[in-house]
C-alpha positions as CSV (number, residue, x, y, z in Angstrom):
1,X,-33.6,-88.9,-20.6
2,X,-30.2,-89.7,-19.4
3,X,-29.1,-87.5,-22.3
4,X,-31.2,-84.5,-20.9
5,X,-30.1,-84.8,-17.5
6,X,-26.4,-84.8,-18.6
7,X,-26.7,-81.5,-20.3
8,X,-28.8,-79.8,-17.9
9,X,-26.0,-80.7,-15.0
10,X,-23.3,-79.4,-18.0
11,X,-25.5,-76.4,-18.4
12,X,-25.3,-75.7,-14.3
13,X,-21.9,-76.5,-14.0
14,X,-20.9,-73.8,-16.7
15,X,-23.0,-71.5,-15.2
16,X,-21.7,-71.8,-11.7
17,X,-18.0,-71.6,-13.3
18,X,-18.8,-68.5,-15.6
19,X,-20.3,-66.7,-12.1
20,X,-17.2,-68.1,-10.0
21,X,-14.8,-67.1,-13.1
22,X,-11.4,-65.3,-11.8
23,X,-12.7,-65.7,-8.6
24,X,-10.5,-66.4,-5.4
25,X,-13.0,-68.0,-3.2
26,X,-15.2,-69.6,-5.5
27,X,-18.9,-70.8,-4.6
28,X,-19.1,-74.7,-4.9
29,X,-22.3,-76.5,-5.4
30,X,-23.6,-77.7,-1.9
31,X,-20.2,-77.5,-0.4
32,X,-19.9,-73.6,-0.9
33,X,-16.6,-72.0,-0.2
34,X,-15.0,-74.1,2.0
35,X,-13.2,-76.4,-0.6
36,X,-11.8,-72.7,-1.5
37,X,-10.6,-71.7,1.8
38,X,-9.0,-75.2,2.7
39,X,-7.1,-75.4,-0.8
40,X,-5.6,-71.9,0.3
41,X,-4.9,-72.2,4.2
42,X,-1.3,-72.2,3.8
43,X,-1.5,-68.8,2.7
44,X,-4.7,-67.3,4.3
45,X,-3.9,-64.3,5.3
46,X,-2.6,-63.3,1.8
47,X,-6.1,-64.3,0.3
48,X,-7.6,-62.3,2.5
49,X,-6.3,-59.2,1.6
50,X,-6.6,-59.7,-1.8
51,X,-10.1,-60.9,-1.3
52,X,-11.1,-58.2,1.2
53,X,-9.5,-55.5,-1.1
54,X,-11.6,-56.5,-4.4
55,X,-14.7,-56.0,-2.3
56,X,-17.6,-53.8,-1.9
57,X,-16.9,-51.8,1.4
58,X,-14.0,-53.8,2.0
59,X,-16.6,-56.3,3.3
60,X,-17.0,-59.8,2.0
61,X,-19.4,-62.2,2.6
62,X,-18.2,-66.2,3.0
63,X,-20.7,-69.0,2.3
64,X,-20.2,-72.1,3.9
65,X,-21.4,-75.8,2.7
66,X,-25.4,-76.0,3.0
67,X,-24.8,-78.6,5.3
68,X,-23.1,-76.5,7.7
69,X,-24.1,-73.5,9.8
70,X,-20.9,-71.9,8.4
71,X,-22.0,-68.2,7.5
72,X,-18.9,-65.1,7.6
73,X,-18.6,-62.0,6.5
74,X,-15.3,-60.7,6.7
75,X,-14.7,-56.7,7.5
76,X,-12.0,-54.4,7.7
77,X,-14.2,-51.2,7.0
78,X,-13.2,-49.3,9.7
79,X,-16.5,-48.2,10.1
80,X,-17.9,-51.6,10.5
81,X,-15.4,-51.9,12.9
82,X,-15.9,-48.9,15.3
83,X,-19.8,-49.5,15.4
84,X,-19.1,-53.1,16.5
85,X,-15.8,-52.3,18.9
86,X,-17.4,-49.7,20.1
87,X,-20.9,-47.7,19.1
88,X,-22.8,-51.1,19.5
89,X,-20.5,-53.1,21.5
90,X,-23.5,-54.7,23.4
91,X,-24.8,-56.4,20.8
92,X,-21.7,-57.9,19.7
93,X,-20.0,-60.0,22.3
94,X,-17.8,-62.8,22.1
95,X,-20.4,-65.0,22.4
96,X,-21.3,-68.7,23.3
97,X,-19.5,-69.9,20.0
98,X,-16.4,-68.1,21.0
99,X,-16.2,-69.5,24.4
100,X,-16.7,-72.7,22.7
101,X,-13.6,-72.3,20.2
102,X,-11.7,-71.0,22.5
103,X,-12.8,-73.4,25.5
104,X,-9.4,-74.1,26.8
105,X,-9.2,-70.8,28.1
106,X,-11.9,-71.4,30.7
107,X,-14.4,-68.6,32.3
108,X,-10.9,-65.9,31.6
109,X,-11.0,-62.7,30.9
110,X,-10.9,-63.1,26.7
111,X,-13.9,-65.5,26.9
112,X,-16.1,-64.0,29.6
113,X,-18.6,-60.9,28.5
114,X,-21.1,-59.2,30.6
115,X,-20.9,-58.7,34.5
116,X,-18.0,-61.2,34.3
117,X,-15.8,-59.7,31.8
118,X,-16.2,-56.2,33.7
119,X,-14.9,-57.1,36.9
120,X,-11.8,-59.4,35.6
121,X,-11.0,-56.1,33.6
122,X,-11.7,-54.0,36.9
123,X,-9.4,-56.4,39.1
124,X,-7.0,-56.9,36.1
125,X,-6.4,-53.1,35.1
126,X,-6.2,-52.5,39.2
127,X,-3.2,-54.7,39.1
128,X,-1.2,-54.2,36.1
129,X,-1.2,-50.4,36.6
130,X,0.1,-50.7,40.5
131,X,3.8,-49.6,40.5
132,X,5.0,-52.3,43.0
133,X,3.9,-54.4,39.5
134,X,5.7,-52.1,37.1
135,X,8.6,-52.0,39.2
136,X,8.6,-55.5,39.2
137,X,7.9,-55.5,35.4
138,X,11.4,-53.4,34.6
139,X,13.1,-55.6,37.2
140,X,12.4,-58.8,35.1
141,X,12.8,-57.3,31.9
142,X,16.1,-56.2,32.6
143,X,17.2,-59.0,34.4
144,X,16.5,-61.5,31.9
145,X,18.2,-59.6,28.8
146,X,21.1,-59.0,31.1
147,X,21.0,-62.7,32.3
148,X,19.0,-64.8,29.7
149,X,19.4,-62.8,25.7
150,X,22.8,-61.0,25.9
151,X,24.4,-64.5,27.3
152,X,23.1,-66.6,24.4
153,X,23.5,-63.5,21.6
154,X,27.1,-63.4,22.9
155,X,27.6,-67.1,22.5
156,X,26.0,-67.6,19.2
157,X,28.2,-64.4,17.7
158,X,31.3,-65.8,19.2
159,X,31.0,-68.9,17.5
160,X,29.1,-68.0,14.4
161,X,25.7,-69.9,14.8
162,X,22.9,-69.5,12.7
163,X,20.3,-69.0,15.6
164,X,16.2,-69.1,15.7
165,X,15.7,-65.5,16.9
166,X,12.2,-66.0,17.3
167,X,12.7,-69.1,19.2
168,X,14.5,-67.0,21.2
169,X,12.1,-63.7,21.8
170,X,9.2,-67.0,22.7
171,X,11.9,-67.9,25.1
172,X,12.0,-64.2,26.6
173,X,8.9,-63.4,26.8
174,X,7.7,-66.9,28.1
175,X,10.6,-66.9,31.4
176,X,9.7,-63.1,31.8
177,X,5.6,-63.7,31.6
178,X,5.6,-66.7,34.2
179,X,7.7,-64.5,36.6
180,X,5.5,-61.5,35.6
181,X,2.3,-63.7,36.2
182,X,3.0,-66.8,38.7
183,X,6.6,-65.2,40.3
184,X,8.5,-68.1,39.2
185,X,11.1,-67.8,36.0
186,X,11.4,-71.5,34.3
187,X,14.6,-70.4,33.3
188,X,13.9,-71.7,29.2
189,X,15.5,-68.6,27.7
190,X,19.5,-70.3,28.8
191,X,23.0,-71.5,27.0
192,X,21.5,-74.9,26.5
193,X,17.9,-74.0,25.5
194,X,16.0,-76.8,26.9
195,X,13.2,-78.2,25.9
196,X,9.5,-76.4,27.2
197,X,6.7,-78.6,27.6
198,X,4.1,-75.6,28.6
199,X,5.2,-73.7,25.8
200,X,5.2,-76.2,23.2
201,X,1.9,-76.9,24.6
202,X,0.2,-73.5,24.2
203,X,1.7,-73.5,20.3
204,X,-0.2,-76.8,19.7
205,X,-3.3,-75.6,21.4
206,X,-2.8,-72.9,19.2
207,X,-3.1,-74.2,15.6
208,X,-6.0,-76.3,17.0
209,X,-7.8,-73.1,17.8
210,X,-7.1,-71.9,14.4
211,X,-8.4,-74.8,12.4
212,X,-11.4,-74.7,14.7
213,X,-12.3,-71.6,12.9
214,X,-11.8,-73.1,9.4
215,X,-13.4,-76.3,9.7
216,X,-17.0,-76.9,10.0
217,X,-18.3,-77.7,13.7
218,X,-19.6,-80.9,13.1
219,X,-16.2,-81.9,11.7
220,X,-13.6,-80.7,14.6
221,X,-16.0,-82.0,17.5
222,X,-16.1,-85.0,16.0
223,X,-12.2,-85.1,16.0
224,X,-12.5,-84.3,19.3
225,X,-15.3,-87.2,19.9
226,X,-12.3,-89.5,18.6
227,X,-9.7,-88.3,19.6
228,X,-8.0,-87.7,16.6
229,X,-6.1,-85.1,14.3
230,X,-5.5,-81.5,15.8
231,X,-8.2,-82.1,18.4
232,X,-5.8,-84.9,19.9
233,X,-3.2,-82.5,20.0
234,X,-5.6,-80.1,21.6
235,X,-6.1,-82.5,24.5
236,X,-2.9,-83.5,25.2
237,X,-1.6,-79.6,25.5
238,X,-4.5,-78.9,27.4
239,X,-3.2,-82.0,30.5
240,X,0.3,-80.7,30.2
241,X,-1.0,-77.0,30.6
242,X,-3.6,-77.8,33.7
243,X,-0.2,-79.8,35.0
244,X,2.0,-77.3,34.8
245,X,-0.3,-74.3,35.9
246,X,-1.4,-76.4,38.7
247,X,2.3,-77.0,40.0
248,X,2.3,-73.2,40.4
249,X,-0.5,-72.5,41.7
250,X,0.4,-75.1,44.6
251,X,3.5,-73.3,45.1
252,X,1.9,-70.0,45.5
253,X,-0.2,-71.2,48.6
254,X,2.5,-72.8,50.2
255,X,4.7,-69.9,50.0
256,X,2.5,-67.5,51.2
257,X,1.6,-69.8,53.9
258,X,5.0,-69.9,54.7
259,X,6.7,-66.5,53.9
260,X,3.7,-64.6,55.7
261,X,4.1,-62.1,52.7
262,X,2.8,-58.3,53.4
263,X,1.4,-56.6,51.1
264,X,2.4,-53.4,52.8
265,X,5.6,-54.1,51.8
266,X,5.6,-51.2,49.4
267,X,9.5,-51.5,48.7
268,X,9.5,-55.6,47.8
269,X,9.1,-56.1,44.0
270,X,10.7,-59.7,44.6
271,X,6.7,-60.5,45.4
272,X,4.7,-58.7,43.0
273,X,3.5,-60.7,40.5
274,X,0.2,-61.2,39.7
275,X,-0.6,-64.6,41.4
276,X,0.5,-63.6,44.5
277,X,-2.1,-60.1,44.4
278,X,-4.6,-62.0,43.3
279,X,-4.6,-64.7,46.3
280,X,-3.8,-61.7,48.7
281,X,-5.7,-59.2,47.6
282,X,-8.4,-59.7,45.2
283,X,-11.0,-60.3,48.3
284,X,-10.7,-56.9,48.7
285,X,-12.3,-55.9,46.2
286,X,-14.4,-59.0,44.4
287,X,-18.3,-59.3,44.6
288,X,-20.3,-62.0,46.6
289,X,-21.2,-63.8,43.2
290,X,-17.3,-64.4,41.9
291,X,-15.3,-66.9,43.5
292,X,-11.3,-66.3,43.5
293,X,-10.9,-70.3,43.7
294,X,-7.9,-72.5,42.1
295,X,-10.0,-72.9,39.1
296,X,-10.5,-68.8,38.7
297,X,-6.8,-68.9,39.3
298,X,-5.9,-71.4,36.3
299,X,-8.3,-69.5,33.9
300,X,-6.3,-66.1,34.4
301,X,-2.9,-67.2,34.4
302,X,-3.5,-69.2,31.3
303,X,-5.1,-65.7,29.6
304,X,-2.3,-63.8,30.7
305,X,0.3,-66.2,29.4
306,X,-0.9,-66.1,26.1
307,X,-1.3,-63.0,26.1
308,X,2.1,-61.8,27.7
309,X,4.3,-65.0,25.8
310,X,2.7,-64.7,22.4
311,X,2.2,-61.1,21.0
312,X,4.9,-59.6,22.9
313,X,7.6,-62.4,20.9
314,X,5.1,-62.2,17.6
315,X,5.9,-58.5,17.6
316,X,10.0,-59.1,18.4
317,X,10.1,-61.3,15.5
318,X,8.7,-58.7,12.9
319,X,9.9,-55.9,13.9
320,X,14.0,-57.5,13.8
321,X,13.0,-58.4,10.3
322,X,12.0,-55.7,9.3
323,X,14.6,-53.5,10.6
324,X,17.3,-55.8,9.8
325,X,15.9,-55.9,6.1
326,X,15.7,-52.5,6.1
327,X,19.3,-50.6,6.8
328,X,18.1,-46.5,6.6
329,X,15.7,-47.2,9.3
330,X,18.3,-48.9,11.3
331,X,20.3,-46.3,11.0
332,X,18.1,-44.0,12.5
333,X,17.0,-46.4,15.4
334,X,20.7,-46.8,15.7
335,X,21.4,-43.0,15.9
336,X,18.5,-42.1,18.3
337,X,19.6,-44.8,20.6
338,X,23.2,-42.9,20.7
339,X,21.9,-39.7,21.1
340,X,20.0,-40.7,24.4
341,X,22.9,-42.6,26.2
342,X,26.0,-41.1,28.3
343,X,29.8,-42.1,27.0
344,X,30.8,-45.6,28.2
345,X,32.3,-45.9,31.7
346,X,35.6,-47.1,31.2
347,X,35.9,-51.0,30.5
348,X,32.3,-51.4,29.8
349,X,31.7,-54.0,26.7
350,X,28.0,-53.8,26.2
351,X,25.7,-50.8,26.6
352,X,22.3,-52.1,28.3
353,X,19.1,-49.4,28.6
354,X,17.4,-48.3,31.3
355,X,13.2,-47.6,31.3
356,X,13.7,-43.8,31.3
357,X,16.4,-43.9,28.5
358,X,13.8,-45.9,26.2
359,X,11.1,-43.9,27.4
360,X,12.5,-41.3,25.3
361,X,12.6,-43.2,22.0
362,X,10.3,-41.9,19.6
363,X,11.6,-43.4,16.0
364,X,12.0,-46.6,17.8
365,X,8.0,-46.4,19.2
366,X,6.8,-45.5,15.5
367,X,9.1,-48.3,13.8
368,X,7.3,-50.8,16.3
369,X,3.6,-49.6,15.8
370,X,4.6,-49.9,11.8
371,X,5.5,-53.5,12.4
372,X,2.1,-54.0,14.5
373,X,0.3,-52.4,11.7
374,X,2.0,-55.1,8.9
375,X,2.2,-57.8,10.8
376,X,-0.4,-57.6,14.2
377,X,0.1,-60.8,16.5
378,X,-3.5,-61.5,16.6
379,X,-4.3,-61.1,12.9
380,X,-7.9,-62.5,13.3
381,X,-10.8,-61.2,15.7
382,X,-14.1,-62.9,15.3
383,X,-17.9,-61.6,17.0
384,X,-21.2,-62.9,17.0
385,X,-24.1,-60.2,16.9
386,X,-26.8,-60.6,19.2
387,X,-29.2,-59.2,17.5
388,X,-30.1,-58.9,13.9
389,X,-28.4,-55.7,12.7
390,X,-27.0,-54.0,9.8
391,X,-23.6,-52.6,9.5
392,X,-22.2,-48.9,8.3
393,X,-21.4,-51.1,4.9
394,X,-24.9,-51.7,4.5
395,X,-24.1,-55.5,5.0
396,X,-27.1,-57.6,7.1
397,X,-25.9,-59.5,9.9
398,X,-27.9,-62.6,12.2
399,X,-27.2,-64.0,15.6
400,X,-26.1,-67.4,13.4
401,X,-23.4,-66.0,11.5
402,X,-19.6,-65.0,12.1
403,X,-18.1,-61.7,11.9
404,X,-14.5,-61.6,11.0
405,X,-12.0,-58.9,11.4
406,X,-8.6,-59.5,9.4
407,X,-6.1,-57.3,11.3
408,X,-3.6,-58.8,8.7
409,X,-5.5,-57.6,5.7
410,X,-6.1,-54.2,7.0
411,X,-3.0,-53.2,7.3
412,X,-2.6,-53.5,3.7
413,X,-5.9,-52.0,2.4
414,X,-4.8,-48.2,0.2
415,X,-7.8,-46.6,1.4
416,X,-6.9,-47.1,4.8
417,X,-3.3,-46.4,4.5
418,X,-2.4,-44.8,1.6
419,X,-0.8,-46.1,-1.5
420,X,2.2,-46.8,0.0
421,X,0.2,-49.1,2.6
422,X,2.8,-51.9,1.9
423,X,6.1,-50.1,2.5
424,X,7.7,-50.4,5.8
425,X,7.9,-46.6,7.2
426,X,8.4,-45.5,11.0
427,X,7.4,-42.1,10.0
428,X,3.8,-42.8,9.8
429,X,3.9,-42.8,12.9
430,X,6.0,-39.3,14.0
431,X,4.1,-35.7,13.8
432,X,5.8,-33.0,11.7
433,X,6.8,-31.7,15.8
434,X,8.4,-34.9,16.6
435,X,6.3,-36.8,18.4
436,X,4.4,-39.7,18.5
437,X,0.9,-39.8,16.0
438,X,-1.9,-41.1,17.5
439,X,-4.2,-43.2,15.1
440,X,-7.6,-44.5,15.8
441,X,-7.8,-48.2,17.0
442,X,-10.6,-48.5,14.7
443,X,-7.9,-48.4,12.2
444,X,-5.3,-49.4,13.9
445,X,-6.8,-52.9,15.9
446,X,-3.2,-54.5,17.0
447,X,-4.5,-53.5,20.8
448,X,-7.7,-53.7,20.5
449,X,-10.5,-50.9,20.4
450,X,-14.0,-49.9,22.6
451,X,-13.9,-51.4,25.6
452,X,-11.8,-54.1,25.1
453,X,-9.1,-52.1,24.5
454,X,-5.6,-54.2,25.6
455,X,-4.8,-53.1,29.1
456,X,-1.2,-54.5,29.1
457,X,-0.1,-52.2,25.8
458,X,2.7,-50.1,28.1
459,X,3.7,-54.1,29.6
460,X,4.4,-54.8,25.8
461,X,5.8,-51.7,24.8
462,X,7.9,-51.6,27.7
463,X,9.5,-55.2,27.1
464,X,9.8,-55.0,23.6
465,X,12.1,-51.3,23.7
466,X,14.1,-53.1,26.3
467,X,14.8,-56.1,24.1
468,X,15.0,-54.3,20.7
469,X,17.1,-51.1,22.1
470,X,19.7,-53.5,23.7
471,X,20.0,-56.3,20.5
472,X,20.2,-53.4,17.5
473,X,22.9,-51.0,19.5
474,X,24.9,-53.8,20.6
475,X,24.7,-56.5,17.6
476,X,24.2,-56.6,13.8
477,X,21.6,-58.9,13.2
478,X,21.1,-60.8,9.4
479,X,19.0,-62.7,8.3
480,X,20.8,-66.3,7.3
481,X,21.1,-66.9,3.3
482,X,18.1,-68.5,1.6
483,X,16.2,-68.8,4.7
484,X,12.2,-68.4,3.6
485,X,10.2,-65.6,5.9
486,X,6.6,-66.3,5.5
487,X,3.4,-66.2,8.2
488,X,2.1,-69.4,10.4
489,X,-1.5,-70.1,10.4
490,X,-2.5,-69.9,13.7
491,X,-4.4,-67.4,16.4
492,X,-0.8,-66.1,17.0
493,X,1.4,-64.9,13.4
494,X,4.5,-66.3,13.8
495,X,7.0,-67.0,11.1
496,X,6.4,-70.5,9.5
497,X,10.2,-71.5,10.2
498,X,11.0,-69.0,12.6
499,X,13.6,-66.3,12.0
500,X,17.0,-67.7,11.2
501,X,19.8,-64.9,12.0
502,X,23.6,-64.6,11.8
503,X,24.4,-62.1,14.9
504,X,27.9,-60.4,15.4
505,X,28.9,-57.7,18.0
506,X,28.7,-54.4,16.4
507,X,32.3,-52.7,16.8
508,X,31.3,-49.1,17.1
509,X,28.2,-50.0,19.5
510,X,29.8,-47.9,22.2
């Protein structure tokens, strides 16, 4: 009897392994393909691709332990992904599961859907576009490359110092988005580099985010129940963040109070940031239902730090890479920046870029959309249907399971692309007349697509021309010997080890 039992569990077992043969994500008994998944987190997004490319529609379908209400498909059809970005966009929201996930981020605009979501776009799109805020947004931007980068880039060169250039670009983008957001520059991105609590703290909340998606739910709430693992780190970034966000939104009040700030002032960028419109002036225009209070307050400037710190410094970091591993397209960045910029004044030691100068840059627009296309900051996207439905794939969707975009995977699929979908080329991006091509977000998701297309694009793409004109024409930037480039798993891809550099001045620069 024993005998029989033995050989029928032998007989299953070969079955499952002849089924599961040469297959990446292989289906376990009763625990499905988790075991597969967490055996290749440290390189994910690889596995994805390859996974996603092998299958029917570029669809794949993950099955999670039967213990679990763990149920994926993964996508990067773009067909499946216009109908839910945008043709049937009601039925796919981010849902209660999201919001759950995500629940450091409060009621803000990335977790909210419905009547909610609409008007924090409406107020948020109102603000961002005014052009007391963009005036503000080029003063910053300058400011700190004049008087945050080019200080510690001219340090490090002068004394030879293998530097974390991704460090630095967090640094940037974190000093210029609290001054952007709150009006107050924390003043990180300096000689001595000091030490950021907030920022450490939204990297740690982060990676718990991320492992939120890979473990079952049962598992990381029970983490959280004790207190332990990532979901201790989780709780402890979320005090520190509530701490500091709180500081500044206290500060805010008291100098309004105080400064008796006019928002008529139509000639004062010192005062534009965010915070400030949004205690002065969002009563103008919010409904009787939505309360503006210090809790509203903490939601949004959390979601706008994250998204203003993160991607903008994700997409930095890639792009230098990129370019600095690749010297023809450097070149060329190199000799459309010369074209567009007058001689030197006499005695001037470093050629800085003003908004209309990198306005003008076309090369240097298509070599960044080529590194968002490799290498997208957010390089996962994740929906819940409403409704039972079935995609353009064919694929059957429930209200129970995940749908997963892999932004990373896409931009490496040859029927998307091409066949030269891995090479590195800026002009996939220029028209034979020389001028920028547009391609559809459905296929090109690093902002976003339907109605949730990213509102703050120009605020990225105006930072990152600032930061990438000024560092290629002024310094030559290598990557340090036998230092290892490979993605983070996280919400945000980020190099695992950051981006160790050499930088020198460039001789000819002028």
């Amino acid at each position: 009897m024993h005998l029989e039992i033995l050989l029928a569990f032998l007989w299953f077992l070969g079955l499952w392994a002849w089924r599961n043969y040469k297959t990446l994500a292989w289906n376990w008994p009763l625990f499905g393909m988790l075991p597969s998944l967490l055996l290749n987190i440290g390189h994910i997004h690889e596995i994805c691709t390859e996974i996603l490319g092998k299958s029917r529609r570029m669809t794949f379908r993950f099955k999670g332990p039967w213990f679990a209400s763990m149920e994926m498909l993964g996508t990067v059809d773009p067909a499946n992904v216009h109908y839910i970005m945008s043709a049937s966009f009601q039925n796919f929201p981010k849902g209660p599961k999201f919001k759950e996930i995500f629940d450091v981020l409060g009621e803000g605009i990335f977790n909210s859907d419905s009547d909610s979501w609409k008007y924090q776009r409406k107020i948020a799109r109102a603000l961002i576009s005014h052009r007391r805020f963009y005036k503000y947004l080029v003063k910053i931007s300058i400011e700190k490359v004049e008087r945050g980068l080019i200080p510690v880039l001219e340090m490090v060169s002068g004394e030879n110092k293998v530097v974390d250039l991704q460090d630095l670009f967090q640094r940037f983008t974190f000093d210029t988005t609290c001054a952007l957001v709150t009006g107050y520059d924390p003043g990180c991105l300096s000689l001595d580099l000091p030490d950021v609590p907030f920022s450490k703290a939204m990297d740690e909340a982060e990676e718990a985010i991320f492992l939120r998606h890979v473990l079952p739910e049962w598992l990381w709430k029970l983490q959280r129940w004790l207190g332990i693992g990532s979901e201790k780190k989780m709780s402890r970034a979320w005090s520190v963040l509530d701490s500091v966000i709180g500081k500044y939104i206290a500060m805010k009040h008291e100098e309004i109070i105080k400064g008796g700030h006019s928002e008529e002032d139509e000639n004062d960028a010192d005062r534009a940031d965010l915070l400030t419109f949004y205690i002065n002036g969002v009563d103008e225009t919010r409904n009787q239902d939505f309360k503006c209070d210090d809790k509203f307050l903490r939601d949004t400037i959390l979601n706008l730090m994250i998204a203003g710190r993160d991607t903008t410094s994700s997409a930095l970091t890639w792009f230098m890479w990129l370019v600095s591993t690749h010297p023809k397209v450097e070149d060329r960045i190199r000799n459309e920046l010369s074209s567009i910029i007058s001689p030197p004044e006499e005695g001037e030691k470093r050629r800085d870029f003003k908004v209309e100068e990198i306005n003008k840059l076309v090369y240097m627009h298509g070599a960044l959309c080529e590194a968002l296309r490799l290498y997208p900051p957010v390089p996962f996207q994740h929906k819940e249907p409403l409704q039972k439905d079935i995609l353009p794939s064919g694929h059957y969707v429930h209200p129970k399971m995940k749908v997963l975009f892999s932004l990373y995977a896409m931009g490496r699929m040859e029927s998307i692309w091409g066949k030269d979908c891995l090479e590195f080329k800026p002009e996939r991006w220029i028209t034979e007349r020389g001028t920028i091509k547009h391609e559809p977000s459905y296929k090109f998701l690093a902002f976003n697509a339907g109605p949730r297309t990213c509102i703050g694009k120009e605020v990225a793409f105006t930072q990152m021309k600032a930061v990438a004109a000024t560092v290629i024409h002024n310094y030559e930037v290598r990557v340090a010997k036998g230092h290892n480039v490979s993605p983070n798993c996280s919400i945000i891809l980020y190099m695992r080890d950051g981006l160790k550099v050499r930088v020198c001045k460039r001789r000819s620069s002028m």
